[in-house]
N, C-alpha and C positions, 0 to 999 in steps of 0.2 A: 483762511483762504490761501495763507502765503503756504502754510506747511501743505494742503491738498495739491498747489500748483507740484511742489517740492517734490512729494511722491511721485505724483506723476510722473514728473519728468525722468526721477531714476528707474521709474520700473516701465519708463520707455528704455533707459540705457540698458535696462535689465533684459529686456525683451528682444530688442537691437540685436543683441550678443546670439540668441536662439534663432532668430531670424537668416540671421548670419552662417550658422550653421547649418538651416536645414537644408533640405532636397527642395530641387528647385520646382515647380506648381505653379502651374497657369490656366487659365480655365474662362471659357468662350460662355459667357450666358447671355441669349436676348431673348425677349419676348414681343412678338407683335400682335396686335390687336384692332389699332385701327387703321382696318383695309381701306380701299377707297371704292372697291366693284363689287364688293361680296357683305356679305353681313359681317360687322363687325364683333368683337370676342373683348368684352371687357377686362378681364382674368389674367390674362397672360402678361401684360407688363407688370401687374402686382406680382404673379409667379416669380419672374424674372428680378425684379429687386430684393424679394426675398430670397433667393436663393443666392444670388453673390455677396448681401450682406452675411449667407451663410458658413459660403464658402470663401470669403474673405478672412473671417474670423480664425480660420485654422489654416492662412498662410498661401493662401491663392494670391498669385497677382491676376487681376481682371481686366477681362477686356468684355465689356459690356455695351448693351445696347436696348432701348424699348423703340416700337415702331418703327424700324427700318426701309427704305427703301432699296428695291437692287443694287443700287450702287452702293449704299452705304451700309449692305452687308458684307458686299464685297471689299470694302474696304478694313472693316470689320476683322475680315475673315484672312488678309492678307496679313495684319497684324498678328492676331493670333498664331498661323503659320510658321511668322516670323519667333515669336517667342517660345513655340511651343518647341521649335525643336532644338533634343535632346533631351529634352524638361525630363523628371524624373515621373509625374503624375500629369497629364493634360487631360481637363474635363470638359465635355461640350454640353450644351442644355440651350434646349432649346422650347420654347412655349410658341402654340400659336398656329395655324393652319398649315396641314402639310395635305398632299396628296399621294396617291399610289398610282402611278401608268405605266400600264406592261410591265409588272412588276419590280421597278425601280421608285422608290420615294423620293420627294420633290418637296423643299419647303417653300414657301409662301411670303416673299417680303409686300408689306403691305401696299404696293403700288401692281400687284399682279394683276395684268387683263390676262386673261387666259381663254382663247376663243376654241383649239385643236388641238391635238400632241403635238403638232409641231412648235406650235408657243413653246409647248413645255419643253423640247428638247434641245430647239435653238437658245434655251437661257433665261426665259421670262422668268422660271422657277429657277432651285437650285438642288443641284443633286445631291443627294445625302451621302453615297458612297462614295461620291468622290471628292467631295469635301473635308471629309473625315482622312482620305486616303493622302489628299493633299498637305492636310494641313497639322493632322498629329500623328502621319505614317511611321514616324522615329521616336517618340514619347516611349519610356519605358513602360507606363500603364496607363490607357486610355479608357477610360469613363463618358459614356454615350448615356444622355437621358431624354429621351423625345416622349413630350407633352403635347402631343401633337397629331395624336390621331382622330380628328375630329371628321367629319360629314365631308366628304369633297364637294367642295363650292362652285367647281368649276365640271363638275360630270357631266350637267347635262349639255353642257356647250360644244364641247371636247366629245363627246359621243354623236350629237347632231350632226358634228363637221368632219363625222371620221366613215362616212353611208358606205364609200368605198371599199374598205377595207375592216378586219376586224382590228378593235382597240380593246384592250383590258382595263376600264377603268374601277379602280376598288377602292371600297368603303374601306375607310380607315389606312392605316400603311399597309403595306408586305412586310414580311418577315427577313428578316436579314440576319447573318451569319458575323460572329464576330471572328476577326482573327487573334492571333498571340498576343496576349496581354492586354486586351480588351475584354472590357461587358458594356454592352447594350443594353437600355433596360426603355421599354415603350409603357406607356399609362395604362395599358390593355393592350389584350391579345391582335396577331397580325388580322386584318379586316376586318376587326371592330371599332366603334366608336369610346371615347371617353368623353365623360363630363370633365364639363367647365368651371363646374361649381358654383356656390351661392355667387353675385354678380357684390363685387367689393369685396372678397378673400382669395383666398387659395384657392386652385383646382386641390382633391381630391389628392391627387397621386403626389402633385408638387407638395403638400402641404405634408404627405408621410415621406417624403425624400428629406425633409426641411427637419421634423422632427427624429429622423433616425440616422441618416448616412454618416454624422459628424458626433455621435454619442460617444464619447471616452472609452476607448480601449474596445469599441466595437469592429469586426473585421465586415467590409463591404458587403461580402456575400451573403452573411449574415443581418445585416441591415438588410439588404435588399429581399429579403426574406419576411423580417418586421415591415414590411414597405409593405409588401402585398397583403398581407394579415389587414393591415390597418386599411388598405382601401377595399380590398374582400369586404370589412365589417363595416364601413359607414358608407358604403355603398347600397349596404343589404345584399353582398351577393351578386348587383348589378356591374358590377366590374372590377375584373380582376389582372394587373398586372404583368407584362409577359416578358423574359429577359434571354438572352444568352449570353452566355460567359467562357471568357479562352482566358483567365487568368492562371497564370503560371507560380501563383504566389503568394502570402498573405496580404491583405491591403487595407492600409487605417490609415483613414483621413485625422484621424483625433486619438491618436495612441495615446493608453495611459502610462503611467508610470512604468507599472509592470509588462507591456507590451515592449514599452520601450526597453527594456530592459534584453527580454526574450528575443527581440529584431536588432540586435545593438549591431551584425554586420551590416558594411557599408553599402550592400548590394541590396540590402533586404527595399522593397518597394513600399512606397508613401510612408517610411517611418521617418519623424523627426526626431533629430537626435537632442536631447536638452541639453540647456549649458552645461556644462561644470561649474560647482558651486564656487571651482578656482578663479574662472572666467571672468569676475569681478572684484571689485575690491569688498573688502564686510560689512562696508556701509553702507554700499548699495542694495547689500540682501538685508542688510539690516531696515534698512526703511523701506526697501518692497515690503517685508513681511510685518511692517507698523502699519503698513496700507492695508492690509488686509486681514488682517491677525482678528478684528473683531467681525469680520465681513458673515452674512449669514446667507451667502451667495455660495456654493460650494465651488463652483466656475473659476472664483477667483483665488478660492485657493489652493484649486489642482493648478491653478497657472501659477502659482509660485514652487509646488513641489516641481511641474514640468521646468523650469528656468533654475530650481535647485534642489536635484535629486538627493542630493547628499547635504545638503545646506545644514545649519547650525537648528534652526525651528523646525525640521522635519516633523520631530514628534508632536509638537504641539499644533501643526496644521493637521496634522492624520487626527488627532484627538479633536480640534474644533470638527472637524470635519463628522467624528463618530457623534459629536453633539447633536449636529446639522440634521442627522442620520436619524437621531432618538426620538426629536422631535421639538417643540418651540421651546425658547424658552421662558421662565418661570414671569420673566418681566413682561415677554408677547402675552405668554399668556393672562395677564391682568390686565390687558390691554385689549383683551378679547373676551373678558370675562362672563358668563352667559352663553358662549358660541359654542353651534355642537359640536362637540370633540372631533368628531369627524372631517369639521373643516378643516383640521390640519394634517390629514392622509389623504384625504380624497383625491384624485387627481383632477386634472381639467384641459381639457382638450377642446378642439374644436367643435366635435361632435357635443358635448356638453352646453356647449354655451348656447350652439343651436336649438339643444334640449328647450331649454327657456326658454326661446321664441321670443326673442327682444325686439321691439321694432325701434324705427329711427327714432320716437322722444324716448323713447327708455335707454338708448344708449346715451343719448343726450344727457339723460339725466345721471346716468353710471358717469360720464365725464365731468359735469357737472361736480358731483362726489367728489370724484378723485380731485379737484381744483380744490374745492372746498379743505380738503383735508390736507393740501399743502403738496399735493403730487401735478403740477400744472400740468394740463394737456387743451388742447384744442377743441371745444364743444361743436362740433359738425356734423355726430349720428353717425360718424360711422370711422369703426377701428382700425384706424391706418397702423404703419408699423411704430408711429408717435405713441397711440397710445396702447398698444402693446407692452411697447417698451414703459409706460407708466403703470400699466397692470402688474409686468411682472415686478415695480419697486413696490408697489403696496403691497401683493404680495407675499417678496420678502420679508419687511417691516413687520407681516402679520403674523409672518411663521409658517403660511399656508405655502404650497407645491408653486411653485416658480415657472409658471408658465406661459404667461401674458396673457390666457382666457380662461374665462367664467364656467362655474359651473355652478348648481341651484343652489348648495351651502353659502360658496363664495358669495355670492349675487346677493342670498338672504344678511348675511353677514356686513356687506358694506351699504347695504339698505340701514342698515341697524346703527349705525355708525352716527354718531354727531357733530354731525357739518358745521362749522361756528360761521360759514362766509354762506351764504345763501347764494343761491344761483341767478345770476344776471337775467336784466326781464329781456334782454337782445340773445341770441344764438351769434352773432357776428363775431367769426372764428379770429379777425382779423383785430376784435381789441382785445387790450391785457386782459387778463381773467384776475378776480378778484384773490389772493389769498388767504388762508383763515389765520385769526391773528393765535399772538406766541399762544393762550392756552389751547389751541383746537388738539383733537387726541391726533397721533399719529407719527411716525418717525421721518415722513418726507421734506419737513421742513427742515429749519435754518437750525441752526446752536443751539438756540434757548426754547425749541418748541419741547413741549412733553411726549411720552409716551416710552418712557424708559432708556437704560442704555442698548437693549440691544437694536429697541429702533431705530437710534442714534446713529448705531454705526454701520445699520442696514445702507441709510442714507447717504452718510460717507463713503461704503462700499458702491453705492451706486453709481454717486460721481462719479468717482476714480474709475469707474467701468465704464462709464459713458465719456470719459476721456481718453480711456486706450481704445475704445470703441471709435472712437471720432481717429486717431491718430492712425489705425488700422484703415478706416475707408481712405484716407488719404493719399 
């Protein structure tokens, strides 16, 4: 424990140092959901914490928020303001009801009575263009993602009370034009609807922004390309994502190595520069790269090439890393012995796990498992980002794709598995869960559990990531 405290702490100081250097990133994400005059929208505060946990991780500072009311978007939104200018990157996202009147969009803090346009123009809502105009008008690259083109909630009120005169009220947003060194990107096209998605996950579009915009050494526009593919396909075609863009420049939220390399001027937009391997003393890169040297997370060991491009281990991180690449190894795979090979390329995604059609005792019992085998999570039936984050340490431990969801191999695979702690005859999320003692199979335990070294040091690696992980939200 003392030497896991010990890493940490340096490859905080390690980390410190890149931080320090980079471009400055700030970035407005709220999600509201519970309205108090309209139907309520489960989805979007999940959206919303998943996505600043996402873009926290590559160096956002946050100014967040779930369920807002007008005042305390506004208050919200004056901060951001405040930080955002000059920022190098400023991102906004937003989840959660918006409307379209007279072709201006309007978002929705959850305390909105909206009876006419004039509600909405005197302020009940908030205007989108002028908030963006306001508040990241001098950002050198602005990142617009509105989750929020859902059903106007308030149409038929606002059209009732408008007999007078004519009023344009539209399904979904309007279309909006980006200026210089902005993109916009909407869940679906201008006056249509998006889903909200199954009720306890991601929307749809949030969930392919979450798995693509922050990929290593991917360029935005690019992403946002992968963005649409992916809700084009598990939409079935039912909705497809709409964007414009006035960027002026390449933009990567997660430059790799080599990107960083190719943007090293200091103008180039959302490139973080890494430390220099001079930047610290060699004991420090010395014991980041003991923290991570057997890691089977590849995350963590591009985060030690990012913090030391030129470092003394280069080679032998690029080479674990080509391991990582090849496939389990030789110890997971006796630890999997019987599984179909397949379980270790397949991928898994949200769409996958849906496949399966789990309902709430079977995820029960998937948590249940993962207790069992020394991966503690919370038995409640349903996949918060807790146990996500315990999906994707088993896993790794297994050798399988690192993603935090199921898919049928996976599923069949830890079905198969031998649970030494049986599952409590209570679901009460609120007491200790049992663990499986020192022989149960598996690498989520403690020192003396079995299941080889490399799942030893999956486990290690996981700490240490869910300690820069905790040091990062803070």
């Amino acid at each position: 424990m003392r030497y896991l405290t010990l890493a940490a702490s340096l490859m905080c100081m390690a980390l410190s140092v890149t931080v320090a250097k980079a471009d400055r990133r700030v970035a407005f994400v709220v999600g509201n959901g519970a309205y108090k005059n309209v139907a309520q929208l489960p989805n979007p505060p999940i959206d919303a914490k998943a996505m600043a946990s996402t873009l926290r991780n590559v160096g956002f500072e946050m100014i967040e928020g779930s369920n807002l009311t007008r005042d305390q978007m506004t208050e919200k939104l004056l901060d951001f303001g405040r930080k955002a200018q000059g920022s190098d990157v400023a991102v906004f996202y937003y989840a959660g009801h918006g409307i379209a009147v007279s072709g201006s969009n309007y978002l929705l803090p959850v305390d909105a009575d909206i009876k006419s346009e004039m509600d909405v123009k005197l302020g009940a809502a908030i205007n989108i263009d002028l908030t963006l105009d306001q508040t990241m008008g001098d950002a050198k690259v602005k990142l617009v993602f509105l989750d929020a083109c859902r059903d106007n909630p308030f149409a038929a009120k606002i059209k009732s009370n408008s007999a007078t005169r004519s009023v344009n009220v539209g399904s979904g947003l309007a279309e909006m034009k980006s200026g210089e060194g902005t993109l916009i990107a909407f869940a679906t096209g201008p006056g249509q609807t998006a889903l909200d998605g199954q009720e306890g996950n991601n929307s749809p579009f949030t969930r392919a922004l979450i798995d693509n915009i922050t990929k290593p050494g991917v360029e935005i526009q690019q992403a946002m390309t992968s963005v649409r593919a992916q809700v084009n396909e598990e939409t079935r075609k039912g909705q497809l994502p709409w964007g414009h863009t006035n960027l002026i420049g390449a933009v990567y939220l997660n430059p790799s190595q080599s990107t960083q390399v190719a943007n090293a001027s200091p103008t180039a937009a959302g490139n973080i520069p890494a430390a220099a391997a001079t930047s610290g003393s060699d004991g420090v890169e010395l014991e980041y790269w003991r923290s991570v040297k057997e890691s089977n997370k590849p995350e963590e060991l591009n985060a030690y090439l990012s913090a030391y491009p030129n470092g003394q281990f280069k080679a032998l991180a690029l080479a674990r890393l080509a391991a990582i690449k090849s496939g389990p190894s030789t110890a997971t795979r006796n630890l999997n012995s019987g599984i179909d090979p397949a379980t270790f390329t397949d991928d898994s995604t949200q769409l996958t796990e849906d496949q399966i059609g789990l309902d709430k005792g079977q995820r029960r019992d998937v948590q249940r498992r993962l207790t069992g085998l020394g991966f503690d999570t919370k038995v409640t039936g349903v996949f918060n980002d807790d146990t996500r984050s315990v999906l994707k340490r088993w896993q790794a431990a297994r050798g399988y794709p690192s993603t935090g969801y199921l898919n049928k191999l996976q599923h069949k695979a830890l079905l198969s598995e031998i649970v030494a702690a049986p599952a409590t005859a209570s679901d009460d999320s609120s007491k200790p869960a049992r663990r499986a003692p020192a022989q149960a199979q598996g690498g989520g335990g403690g020192g003396h559990r079995g299941g080889g070294g490399d799942a030893g040091a999956a486990f290690v690696g996981g700490v240490v990531g869910g300690m820069m992980g905790g040091m990062f939200r803070r």
